[in-house]
C-alpha positions as CSV (number, residue, x, y, z in Angstrom):
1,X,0.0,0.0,0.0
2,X,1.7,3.5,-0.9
3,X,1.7,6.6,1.5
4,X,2.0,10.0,2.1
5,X,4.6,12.2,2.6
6,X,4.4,16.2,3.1
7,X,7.3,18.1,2.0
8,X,7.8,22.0,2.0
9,X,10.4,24.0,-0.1
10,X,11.8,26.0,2.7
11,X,13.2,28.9,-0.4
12,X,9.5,29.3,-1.6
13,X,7.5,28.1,1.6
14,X,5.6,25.6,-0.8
15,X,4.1,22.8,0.8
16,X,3.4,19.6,-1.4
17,X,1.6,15.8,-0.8
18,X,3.5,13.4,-2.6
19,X,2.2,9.8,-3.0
20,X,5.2,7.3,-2.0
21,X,4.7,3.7,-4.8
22,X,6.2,2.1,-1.9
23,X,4.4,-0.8,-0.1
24,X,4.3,0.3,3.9
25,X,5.6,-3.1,4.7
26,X,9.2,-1.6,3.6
27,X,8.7,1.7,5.3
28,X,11.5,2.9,7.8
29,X,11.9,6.1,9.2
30,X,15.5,6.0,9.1
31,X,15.1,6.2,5.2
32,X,14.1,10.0,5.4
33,X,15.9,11.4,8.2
34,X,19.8,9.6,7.9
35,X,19.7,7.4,4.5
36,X,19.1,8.6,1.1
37,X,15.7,10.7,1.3
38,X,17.0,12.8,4.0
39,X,18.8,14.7,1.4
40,X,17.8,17.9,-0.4
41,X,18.5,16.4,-3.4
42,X,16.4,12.8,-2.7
43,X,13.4,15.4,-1.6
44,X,13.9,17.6,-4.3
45,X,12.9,14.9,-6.3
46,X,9.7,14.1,-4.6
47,X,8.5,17.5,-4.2
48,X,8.7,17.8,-7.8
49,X,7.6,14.4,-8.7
50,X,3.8,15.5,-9.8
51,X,4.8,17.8,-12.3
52,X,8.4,17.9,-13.3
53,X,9.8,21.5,-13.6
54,X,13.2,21.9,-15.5
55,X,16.3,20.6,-14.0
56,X,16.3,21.4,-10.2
57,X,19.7,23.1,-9.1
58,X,19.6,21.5,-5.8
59,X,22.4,20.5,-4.1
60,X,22.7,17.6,-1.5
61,X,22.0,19.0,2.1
62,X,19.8,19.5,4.8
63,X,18.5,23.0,4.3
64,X,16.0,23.7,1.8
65,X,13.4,20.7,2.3
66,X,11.7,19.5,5.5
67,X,9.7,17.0,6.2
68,X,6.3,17.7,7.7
69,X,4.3,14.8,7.5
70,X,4.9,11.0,6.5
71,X,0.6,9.2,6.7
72,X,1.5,5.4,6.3
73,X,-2.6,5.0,5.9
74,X,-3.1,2.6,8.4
75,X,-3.3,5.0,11.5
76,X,0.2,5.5,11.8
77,X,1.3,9.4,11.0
78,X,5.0,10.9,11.9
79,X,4.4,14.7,12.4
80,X,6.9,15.7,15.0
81,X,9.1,18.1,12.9
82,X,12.6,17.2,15.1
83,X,11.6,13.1,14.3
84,X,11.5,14.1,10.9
85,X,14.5,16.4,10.6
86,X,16.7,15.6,13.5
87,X,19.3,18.1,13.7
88,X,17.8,20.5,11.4
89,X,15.8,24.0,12.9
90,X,12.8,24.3,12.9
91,X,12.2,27.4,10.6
92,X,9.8,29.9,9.3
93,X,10.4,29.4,5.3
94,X,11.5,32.0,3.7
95,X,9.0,34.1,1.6
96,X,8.4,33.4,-2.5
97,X,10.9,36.2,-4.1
98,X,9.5,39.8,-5.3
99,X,8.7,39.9,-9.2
């Protein structure tokens, strides 16, 4: 069963639901906060996974995307910001840019 994950682009403040095609029988918190997906780059990807902009210039680090939700679907939801980030503030993002 795929899940839920809320990500927000702390440069523009964007938050975005992203459906994970992972069964929840594989799911492991450790995944987004120390392995791959807790990575700028890893999120990057998932944040933009609905609708691909051009090439993201994202580098890896900890900094521009938080996690603030992960809804496995069968009752189980991670919301506590420090769970999901460890180590990383917990920060206003920063307002979309002037045109």
């Amino acid at each position: 069963m795929p899940y839920q994950v809320t990500i927000r682009d702390n440069n523009t403040g964007e938050v975005r639901e992203t459906t994970m095609d992972l069964d929840i029988a594989s799911f492991h918190l450790y995944w987004w906060t120390y392995g791959n997906f807790g990575c700028d780059c890893n999120r990057c990807g998932e944040f933009y996974s609905r609708d691909p902009v051009p090439e993201q210039d994202v580098v890896c680090g900890d900094t521009r995307f938080d996690l603030l939700k992960i809804d496995l679907g069968d009752g189980r939801v991670f919301d506590n910001f420090q769970e999901l980030n460890p180590g990383r503030p917990q920060r206003d993002p920063q307002p979309p840019p002037s045109l």
